[in-house]
VODO-771362 format. One record per residue (C-alpha): residue number from 1; x, y, z. Coordinates in nm, 2 decimals. Each point is the difference from the previous one (the first is absolute). Layout:
REM VODO-771362
+-----+--------+--------+--------+
: num :      X :      Y :      Z :
+-----+--------+--------+--------+
: NUM :      X :      Y :      Z :
...
+-----+--------+--------+--------+
***
This chain:
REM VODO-771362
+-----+--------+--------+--------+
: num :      X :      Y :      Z :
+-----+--------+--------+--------+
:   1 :   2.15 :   0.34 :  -1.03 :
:   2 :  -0.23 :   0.14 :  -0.25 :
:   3 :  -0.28 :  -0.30 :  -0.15 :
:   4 :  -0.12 :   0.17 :  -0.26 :
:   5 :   0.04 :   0.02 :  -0.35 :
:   6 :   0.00 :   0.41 :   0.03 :
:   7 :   0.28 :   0.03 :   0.23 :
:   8 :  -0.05 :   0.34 :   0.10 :
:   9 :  -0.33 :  -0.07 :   0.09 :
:  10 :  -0.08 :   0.03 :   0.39 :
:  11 :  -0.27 :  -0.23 :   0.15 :
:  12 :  -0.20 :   0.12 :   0.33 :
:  13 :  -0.29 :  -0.24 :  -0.01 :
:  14 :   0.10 :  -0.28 :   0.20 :
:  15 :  -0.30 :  -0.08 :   0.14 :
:  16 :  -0.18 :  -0.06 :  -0.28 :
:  17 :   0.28 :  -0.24 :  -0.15 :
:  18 :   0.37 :  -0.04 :   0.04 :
:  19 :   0.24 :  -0.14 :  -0.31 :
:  20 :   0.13 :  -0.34 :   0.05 :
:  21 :   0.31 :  -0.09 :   0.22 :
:  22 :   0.28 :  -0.18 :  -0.17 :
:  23 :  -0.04 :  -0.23 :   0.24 :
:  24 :  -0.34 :  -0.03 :  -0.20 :
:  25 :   0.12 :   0.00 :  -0.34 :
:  26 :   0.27 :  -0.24 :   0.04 :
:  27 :  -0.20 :  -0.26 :   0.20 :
:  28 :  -0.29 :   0.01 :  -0.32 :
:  29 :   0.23 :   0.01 :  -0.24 :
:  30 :   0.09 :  -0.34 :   0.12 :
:  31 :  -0.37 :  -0.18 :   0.05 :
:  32 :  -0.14 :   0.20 :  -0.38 :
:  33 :   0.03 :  -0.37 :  -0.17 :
:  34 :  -0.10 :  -0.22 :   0.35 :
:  35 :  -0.40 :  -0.03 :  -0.12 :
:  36 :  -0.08 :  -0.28 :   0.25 :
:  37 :  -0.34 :   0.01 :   0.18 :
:  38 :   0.08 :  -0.02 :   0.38 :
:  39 :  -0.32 :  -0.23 :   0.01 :
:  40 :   0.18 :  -0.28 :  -0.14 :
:  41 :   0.13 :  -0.27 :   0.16 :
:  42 :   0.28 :  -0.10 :  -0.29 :
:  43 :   0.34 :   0.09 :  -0.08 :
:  44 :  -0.11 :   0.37 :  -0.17 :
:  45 :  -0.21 :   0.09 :   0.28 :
:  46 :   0.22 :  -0.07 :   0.26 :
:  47 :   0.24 :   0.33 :  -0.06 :
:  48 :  -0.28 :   0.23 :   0.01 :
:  49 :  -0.13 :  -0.15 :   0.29 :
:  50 :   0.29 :   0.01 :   0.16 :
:  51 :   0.04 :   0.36 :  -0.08 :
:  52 :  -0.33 :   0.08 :   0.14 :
:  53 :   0.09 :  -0.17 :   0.32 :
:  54 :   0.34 :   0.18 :   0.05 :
:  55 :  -0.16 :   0.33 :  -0.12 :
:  56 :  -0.28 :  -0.05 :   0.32 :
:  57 :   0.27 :  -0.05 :   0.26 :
:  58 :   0.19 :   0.30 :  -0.12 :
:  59 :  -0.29 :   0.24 :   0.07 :
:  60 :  -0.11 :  -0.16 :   0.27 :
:  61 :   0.30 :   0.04 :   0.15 :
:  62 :   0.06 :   0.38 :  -0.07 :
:  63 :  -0.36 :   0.11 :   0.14 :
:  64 :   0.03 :  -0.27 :   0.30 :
:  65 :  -0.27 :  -0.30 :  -0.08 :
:  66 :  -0.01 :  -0.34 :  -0.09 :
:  67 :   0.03 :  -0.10 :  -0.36 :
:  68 :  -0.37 :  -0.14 :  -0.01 :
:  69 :  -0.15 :   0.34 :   0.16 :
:  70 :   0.06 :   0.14 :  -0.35 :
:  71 :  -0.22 :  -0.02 :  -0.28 :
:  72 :   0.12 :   0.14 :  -0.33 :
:  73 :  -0.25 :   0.22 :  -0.23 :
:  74 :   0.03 :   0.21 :  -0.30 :
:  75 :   0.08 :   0.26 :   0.23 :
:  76 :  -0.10 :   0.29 :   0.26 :
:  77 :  -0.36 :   0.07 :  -0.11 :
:  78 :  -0.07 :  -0.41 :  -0.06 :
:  79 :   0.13 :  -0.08 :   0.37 :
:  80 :  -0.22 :   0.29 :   0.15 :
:  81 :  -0.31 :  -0.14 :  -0.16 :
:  82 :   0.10 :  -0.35 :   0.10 :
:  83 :   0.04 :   0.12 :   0.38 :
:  84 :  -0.31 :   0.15 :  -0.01 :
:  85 :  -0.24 :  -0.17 :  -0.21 :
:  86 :   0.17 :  -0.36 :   0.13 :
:  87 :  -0.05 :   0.08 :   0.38 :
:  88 :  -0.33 :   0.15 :  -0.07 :
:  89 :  -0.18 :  -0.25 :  -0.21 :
:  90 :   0.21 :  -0.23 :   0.23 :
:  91 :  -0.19 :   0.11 :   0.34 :
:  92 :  -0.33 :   0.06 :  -0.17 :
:  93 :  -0.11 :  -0.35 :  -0.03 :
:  94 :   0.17 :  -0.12 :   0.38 :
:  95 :  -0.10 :   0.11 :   0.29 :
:  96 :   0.12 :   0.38 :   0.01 :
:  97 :  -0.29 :   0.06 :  -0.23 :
:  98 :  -0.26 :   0.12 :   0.21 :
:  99 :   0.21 :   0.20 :   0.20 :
: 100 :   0.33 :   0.15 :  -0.16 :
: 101 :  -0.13 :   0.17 :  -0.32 :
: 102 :   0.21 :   0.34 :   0.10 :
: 103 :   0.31 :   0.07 :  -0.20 :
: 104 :   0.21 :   0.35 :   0.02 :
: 105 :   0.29 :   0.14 :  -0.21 :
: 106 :   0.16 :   0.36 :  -0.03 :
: 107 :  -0.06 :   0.29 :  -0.19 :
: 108 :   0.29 :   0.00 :  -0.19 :
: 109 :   0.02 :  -0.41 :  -0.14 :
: 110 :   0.08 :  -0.06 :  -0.30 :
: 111 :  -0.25 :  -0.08 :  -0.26 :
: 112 :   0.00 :  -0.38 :   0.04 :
: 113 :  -0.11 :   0.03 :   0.31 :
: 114 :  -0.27 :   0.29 :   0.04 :
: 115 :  -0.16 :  -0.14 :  -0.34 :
: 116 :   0.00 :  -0.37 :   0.17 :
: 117 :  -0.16 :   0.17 :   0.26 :
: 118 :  -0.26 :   0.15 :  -0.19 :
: 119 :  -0.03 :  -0.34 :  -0.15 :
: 120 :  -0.07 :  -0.18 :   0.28 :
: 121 :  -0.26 :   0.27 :   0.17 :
: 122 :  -0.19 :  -0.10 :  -0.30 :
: 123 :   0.02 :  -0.38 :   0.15 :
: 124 :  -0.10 :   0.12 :   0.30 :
: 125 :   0.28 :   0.16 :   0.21 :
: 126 :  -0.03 :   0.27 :   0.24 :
: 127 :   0.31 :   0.19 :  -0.13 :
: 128 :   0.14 :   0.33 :   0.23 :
: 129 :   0.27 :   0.21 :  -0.16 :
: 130 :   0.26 :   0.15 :   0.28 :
: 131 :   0.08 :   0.36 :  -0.04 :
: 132 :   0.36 :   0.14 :  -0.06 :
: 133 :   0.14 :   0.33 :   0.15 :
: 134 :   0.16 :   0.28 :  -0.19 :
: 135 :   0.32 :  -0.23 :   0.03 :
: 136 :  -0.15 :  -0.30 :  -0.15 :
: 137 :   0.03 :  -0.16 :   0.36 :
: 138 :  -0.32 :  -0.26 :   0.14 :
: 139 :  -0.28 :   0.14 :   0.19 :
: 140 :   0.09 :  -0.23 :   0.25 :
: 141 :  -0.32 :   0.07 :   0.25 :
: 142 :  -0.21 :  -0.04 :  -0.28 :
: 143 :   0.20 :  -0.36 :  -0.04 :
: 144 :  -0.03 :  -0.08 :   0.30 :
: 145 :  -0.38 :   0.09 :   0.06 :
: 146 :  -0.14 :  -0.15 :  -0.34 :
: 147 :   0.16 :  -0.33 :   0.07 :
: 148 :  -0.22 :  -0.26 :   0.21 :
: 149 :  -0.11 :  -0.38 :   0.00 :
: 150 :  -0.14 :   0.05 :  -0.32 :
: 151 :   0.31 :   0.11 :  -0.19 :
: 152 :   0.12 :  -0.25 :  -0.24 :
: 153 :   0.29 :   0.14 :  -0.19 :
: 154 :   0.24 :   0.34 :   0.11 :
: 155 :   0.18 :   0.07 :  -0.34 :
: 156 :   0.27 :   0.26 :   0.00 :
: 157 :   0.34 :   0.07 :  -0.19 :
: 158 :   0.35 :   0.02 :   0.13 :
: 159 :   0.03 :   0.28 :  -0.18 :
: 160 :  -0.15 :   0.22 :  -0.27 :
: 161 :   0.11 :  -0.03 :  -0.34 :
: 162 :  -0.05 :   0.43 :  -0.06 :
: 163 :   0.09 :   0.15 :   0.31 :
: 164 :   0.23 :  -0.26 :   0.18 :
: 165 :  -0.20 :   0.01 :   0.33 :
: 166 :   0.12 :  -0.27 :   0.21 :
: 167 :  -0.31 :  -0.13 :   0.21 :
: 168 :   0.01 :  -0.19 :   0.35 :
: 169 :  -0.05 :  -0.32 :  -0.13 :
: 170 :   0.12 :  -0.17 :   0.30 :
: 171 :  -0.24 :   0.19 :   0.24 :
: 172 :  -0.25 :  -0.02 :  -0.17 :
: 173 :   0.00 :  -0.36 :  -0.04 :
: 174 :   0.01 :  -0.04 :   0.36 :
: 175 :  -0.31 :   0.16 :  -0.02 :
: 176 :  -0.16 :  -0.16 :  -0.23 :
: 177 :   0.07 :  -0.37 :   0.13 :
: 178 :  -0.11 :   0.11 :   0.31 :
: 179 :  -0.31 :  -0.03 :  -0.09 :
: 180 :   0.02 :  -0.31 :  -0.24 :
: 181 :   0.06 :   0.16 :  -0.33 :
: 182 :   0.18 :  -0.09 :  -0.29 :
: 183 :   0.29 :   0.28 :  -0.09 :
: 184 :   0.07 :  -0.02 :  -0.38 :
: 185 :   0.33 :   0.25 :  -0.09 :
: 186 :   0.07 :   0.16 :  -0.38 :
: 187 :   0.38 :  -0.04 :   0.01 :
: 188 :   0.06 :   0.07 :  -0.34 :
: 189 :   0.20 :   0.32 :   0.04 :
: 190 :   0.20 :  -0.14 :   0.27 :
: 191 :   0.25 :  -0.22 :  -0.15 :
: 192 :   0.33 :   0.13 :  -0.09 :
: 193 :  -0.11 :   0.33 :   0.26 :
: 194 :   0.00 :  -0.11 :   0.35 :
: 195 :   0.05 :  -0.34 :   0.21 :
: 196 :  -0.30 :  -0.24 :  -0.08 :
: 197 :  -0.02 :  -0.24 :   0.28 :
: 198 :  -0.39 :  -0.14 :   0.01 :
: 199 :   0.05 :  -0.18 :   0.30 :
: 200 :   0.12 :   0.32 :   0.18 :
: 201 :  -0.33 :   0.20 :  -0.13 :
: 202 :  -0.23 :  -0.30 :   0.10 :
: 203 :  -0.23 :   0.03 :  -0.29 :
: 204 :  -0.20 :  -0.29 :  -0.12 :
: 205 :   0.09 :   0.06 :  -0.36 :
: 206 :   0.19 :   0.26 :  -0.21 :
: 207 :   0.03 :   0.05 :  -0.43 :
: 208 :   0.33 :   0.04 :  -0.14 :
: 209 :   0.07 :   0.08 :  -0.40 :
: 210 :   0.37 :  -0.09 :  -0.16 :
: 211 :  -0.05 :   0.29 :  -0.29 :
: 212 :   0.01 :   0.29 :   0.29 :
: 213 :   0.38 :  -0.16 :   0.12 :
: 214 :   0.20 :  -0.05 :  -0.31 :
: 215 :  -0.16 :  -0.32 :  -0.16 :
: 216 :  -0.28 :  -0.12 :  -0.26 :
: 217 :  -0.33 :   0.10 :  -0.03 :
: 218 :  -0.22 :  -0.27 :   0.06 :
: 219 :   0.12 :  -0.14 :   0.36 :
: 220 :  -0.13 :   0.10 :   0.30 :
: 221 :  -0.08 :  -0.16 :   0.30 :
: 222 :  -0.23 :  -0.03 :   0.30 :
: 223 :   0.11 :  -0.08 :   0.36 :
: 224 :  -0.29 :  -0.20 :   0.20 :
: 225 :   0.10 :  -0.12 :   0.34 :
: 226 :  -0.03 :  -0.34 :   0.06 :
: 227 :  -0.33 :  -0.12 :   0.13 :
: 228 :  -0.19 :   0.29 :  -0.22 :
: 229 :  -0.24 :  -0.10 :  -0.22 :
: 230 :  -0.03 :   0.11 :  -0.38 :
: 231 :  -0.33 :  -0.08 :  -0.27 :
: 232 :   0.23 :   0.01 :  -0.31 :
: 233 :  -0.07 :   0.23 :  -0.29 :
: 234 :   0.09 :  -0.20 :  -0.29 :
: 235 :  -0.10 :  -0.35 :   0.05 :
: 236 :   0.12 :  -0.32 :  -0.25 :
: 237 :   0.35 :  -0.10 :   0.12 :
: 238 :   0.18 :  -0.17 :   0.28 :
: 239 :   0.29 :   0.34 :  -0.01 :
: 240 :   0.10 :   0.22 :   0.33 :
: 241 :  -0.17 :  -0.32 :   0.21 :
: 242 :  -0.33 :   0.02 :  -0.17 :
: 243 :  -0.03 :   0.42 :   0.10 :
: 244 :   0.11 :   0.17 :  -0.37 :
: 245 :  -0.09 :  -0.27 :  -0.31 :
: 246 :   0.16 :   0.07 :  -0.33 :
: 247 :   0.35 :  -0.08 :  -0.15 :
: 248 :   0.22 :   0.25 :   0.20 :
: 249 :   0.29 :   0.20 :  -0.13 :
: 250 :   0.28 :  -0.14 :   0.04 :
: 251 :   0.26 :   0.28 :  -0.15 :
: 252 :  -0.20 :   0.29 :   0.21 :
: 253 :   0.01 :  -0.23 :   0.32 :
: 254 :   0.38 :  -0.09 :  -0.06 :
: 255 :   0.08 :   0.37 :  -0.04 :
: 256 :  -0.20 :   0.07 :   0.31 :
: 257 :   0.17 :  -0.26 :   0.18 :
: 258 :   0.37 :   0.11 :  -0.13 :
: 259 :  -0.06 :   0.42 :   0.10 :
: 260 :  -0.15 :  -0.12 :   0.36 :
: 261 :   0.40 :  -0.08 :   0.08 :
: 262 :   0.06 :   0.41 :  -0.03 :
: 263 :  -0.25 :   0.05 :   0.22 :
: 264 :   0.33 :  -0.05 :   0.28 :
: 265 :   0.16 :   0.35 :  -0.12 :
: 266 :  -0.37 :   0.16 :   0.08 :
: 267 :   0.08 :   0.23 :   0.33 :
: 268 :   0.34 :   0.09 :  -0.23 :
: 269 :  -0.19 :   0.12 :  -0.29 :
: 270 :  -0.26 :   0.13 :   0.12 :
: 271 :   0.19 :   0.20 :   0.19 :
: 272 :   0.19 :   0.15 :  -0.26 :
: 273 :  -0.36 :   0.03 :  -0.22 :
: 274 :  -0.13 :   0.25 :   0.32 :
: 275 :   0.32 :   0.16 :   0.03 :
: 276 :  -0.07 :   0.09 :  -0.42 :
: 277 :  -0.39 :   0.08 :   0.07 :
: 278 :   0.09 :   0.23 :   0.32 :
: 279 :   0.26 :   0.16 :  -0.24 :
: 280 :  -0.26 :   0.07 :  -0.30 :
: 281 :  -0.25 :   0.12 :   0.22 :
: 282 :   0.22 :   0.24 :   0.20 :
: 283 :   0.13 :   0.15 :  -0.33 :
: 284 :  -0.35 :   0.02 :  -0.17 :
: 285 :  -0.16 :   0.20 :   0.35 :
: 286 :   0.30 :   0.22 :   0.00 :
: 287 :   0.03 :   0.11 :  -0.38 :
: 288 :  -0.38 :  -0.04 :  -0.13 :
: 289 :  -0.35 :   0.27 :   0.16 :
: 290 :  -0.28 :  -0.15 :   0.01 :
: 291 :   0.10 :  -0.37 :   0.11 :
: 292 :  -0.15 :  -0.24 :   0.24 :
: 293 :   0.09 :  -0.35 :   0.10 :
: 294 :  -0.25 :  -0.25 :   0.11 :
: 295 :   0.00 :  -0.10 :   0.29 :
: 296 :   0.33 :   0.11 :   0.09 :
: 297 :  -0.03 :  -0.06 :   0.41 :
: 298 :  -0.15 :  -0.35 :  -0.05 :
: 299 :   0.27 :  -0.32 :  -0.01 :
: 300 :   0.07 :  -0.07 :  -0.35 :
: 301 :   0.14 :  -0.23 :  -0.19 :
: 302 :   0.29 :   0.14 :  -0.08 :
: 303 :   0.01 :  -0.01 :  -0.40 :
: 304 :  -0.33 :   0.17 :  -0.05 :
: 305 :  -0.08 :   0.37 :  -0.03 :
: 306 :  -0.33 :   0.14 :  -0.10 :
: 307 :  -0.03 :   0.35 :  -0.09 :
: 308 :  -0.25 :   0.30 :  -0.02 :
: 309 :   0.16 :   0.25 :  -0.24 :
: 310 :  -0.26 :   0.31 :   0.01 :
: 311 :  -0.14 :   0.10 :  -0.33 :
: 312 :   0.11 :  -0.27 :  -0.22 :
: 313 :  -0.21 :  -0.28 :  -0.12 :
: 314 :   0.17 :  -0.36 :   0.05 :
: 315 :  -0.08 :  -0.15 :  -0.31 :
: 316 :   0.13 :   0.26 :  -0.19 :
: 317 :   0.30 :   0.03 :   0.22 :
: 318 :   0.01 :  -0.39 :  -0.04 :
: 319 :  -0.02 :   0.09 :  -0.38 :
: 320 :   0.29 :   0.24 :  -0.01 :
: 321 :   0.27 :  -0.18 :   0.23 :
: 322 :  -0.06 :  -0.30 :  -0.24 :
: 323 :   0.08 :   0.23 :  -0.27 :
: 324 :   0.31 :   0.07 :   0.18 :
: 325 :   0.14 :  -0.36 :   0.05 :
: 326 :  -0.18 :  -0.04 :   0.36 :
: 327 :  -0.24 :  -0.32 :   0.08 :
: 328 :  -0.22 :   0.12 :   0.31 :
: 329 :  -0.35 :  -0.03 :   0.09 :
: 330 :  -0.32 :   0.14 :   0.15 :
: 331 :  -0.09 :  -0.23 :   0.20 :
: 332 :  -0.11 :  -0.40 :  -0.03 :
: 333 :   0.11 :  -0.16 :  -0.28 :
: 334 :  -0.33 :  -0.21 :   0.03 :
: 335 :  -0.24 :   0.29 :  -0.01 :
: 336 :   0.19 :   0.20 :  -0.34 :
: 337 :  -0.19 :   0.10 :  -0.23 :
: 338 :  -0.29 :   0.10 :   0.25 :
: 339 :  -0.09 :   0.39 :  -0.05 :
: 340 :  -0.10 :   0.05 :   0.37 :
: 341 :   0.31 :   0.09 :   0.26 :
: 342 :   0.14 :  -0.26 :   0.23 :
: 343 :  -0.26 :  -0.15 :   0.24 :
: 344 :   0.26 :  -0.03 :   0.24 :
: 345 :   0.11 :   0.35 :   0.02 :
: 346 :  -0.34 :   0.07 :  -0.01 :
: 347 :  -0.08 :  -0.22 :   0.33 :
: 348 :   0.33 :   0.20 :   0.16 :
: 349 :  -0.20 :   0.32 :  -0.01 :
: 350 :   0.17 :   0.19 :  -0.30 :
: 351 :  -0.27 :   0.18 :  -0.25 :
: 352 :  -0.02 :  -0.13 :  -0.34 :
: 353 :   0.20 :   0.29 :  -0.09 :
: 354 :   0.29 :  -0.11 :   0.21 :
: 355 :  -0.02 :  -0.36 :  -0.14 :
: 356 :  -0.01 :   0.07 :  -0.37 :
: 357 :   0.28 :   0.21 :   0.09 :
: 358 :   0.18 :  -0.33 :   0.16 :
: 359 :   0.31 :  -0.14 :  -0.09 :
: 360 :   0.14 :  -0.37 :   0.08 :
: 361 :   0.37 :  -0.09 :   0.00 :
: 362 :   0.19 :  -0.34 :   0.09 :
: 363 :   0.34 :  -0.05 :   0.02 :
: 364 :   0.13 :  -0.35 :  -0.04 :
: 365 :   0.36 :  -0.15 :   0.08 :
: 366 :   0.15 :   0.10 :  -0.37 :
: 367 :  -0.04 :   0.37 :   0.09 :
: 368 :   0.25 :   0.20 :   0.04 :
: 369 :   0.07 :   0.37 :   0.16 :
: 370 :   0.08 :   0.16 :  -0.34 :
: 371 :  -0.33 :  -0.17 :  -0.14 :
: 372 :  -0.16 :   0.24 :   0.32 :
: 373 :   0.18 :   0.32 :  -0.09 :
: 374 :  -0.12 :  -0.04 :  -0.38 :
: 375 :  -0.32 :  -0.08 :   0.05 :
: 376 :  -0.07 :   0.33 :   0.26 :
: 377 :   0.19 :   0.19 :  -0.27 :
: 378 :  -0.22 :  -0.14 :  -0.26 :
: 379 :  -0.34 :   0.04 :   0.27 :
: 380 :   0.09 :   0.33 :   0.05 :
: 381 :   0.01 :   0.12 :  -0.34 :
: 382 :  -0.30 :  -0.19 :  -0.14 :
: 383 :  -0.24 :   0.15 :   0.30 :
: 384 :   0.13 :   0.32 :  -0.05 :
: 385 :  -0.11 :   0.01 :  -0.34 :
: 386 :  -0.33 :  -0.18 :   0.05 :
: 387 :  -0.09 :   0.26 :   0.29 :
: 388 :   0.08 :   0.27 :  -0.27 :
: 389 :  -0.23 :  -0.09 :  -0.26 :
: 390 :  -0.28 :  -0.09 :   0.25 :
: 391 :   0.06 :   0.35 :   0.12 :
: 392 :   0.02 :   0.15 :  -0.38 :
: 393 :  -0.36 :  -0.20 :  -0.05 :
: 394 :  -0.18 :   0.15 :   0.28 :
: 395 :   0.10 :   0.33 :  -0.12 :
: 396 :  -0.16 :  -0.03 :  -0.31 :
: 397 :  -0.27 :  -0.14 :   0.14 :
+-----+--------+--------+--------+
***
């Protein structure tokens, strides 16, 4: 199934955003005119509320909670700032104040995390950044020496949304409960790729987004066990049990809720998106010089595939696949637009060189194998070209 209006048009960039199911689109279509506030307590609230309850217990149920363990936000980036801002302001005026001020995070988080980070070092945190290896894997003795009585918050992914590095969550929340500290987990780019059983990883909370599996924009969610407690960011309503004030969306929430049920056919299709990935990488190392793939020893998940193709800038590769009907990226969605190469490359070990040289694809579930074979066809061609003229450059120069 092609979902766009250009259907020759091949889409690799998954993890920035995925087209809606029509599981999606047929379950809006039908709530466009229900404009009832879930808040209410008459007739024309009472369908949206219900929707809102039903929409809970279905995503509850696919990443293993209970309904009221979920909270739902405007997404990925709101939840992460809840988590950490809300257990942080939380515990600052009880009685971890005086002595759990510590809070550490990866390398390689995304933005709404390292910038919360920075945020609240400003308020006072003592904030250490765990190093990454070559593969994007934890610096686990660094881990597990930085953490002590003081530590507050451990936040790492499940996985990272450029490279696909799969990290030890469960481990390492071991560890970090061991002694006494709170384990936040940035899920986003886990839904739709892998098994998502919270209870299994034994974090305390984890953020989830509905736009990065097949759904709205505008619905995401946060996990927080039960027993864990949250200073809310927006304050003014009674909504998500006084944790997340504010009218919320039902539409977004109801798609969220309906797309959760695929979340059952997960170990089939994800199989099927590695099986694609393997394929496109195997081809690509085989046919193209001058090619490197990041973190190619490390587990991955098994739709994403960055790239260092020697010689060739990535925005202007970026640029030129676009021109040629391909949607792919450079990295974060969230960080576009910045001129400086990936941080998390970067933190990996790569020279700048390397990363502005970088390349980010991710397959989804609509791919297909002759989608592949075009788009290496079309890769090969384009780098060709642009390693040609950077080559004609230099000789004038």
């Amino acid at each position: 199934m092609n979902i766009f209006k250009d259907p020759e048009r091949i889409y690799l960039d998954h993890n920035a955003t995925t087209p809606l199911s029509i599981a999606v689109r047929e379950a809006t279509s039908e709530w466009l005119n229900d404009w009832g506030n879930a808040s209410s307590i008459h007739w024309t609230g009472r369908g949206p509320k219900n929707v809102l309850r039903q929409a809970r217990k279905q995503l509850a149920q696919s990443i293993n909670c209970h309904p009221l363990e979920l909270i739902f936000t405007s997404g990925g980036s709101e939840s992460n700032n809840l988590a950490l801002k809300g257990l942080y302001f939380h515990r600052l005026f009880s009685e971890f104040a005086e002595k759990r001020n510590h809070i550490l995070i990866s390398a390689v988080e995304h933005p709404s995390v390292t910038q919360v980070a920075q945020f609240l070092s400003r308020m006072g945190a003592e904030v250490d950044v765990i190093p990454v290896d070559r593969e994007g894997q934890i610096d686990l003795e660094f881990y597990e020496s930085h953490l002590s009585e003081q530590t507050s918050i451990v936040s790492v992914m499940y996985a990272n949304n450029e490279t696909g590095t799969i990290f030890p969550i469960e481990k390492m929340v071991k560890m970090a409960h061991a002694v006494g500290a709170h384990f936040h987990c940035d899920a986003v780019q886990s839904l739709g790729k892998a098994v998502v059983d919270v209870k299994k990883w034994g974090v305390d909370s984890a953020s989830f987004s509905g736009h990065k599996f097949y759904s709205l924009k505008g619905a995401g969610a946060l996990y927080v066990k039960k027993g864990v407690a949250l200073e809310p960011l927006i304050h003014g309503g009674a909504q998500e049990r006084r944790r997340r004030a504010g009218t919320e969306n039902i539409l977004a929430i109801h798609a969220f809720g309906e797309v959760s049920k695929s979340l059952e056919l997960v170990d089939q299709k994800a199989g099927l998106v590695r099986d694609l990935r393997n394929h496109l990488e195997a081809r690509i190392l085989d046919e193209m010089d001058h090619v490197k793939v990041t973190a190619k020893e490390s587990k991955r998940l098994g739709n994403t595939s960055s790239l260092v193709l020697e010689g060739v800038d990535g925005e202007t590769l970026l640029m030129n696949l676009d021109m040629k009907g391909v949607s792919v990226s450079t990295g974060a969605a969230c960080s576009s637009g910045s001129p400086e190469p990936s941080p998390v490359l970067l933190a990996m070990g790569l020279s700048r060189a390397e990363a502005q040289s970088s390349l980010r694809l991710s397959l989804g579930w609509e791919n297909t194998k002759e989608e592949i074979d075009r788009f290496v066809d079309i890769l090969k061609e384009v780098v060709v070209r642009l390693r040609r003229i950077s080559s004609e450059v230099k000789d004038v120069q």
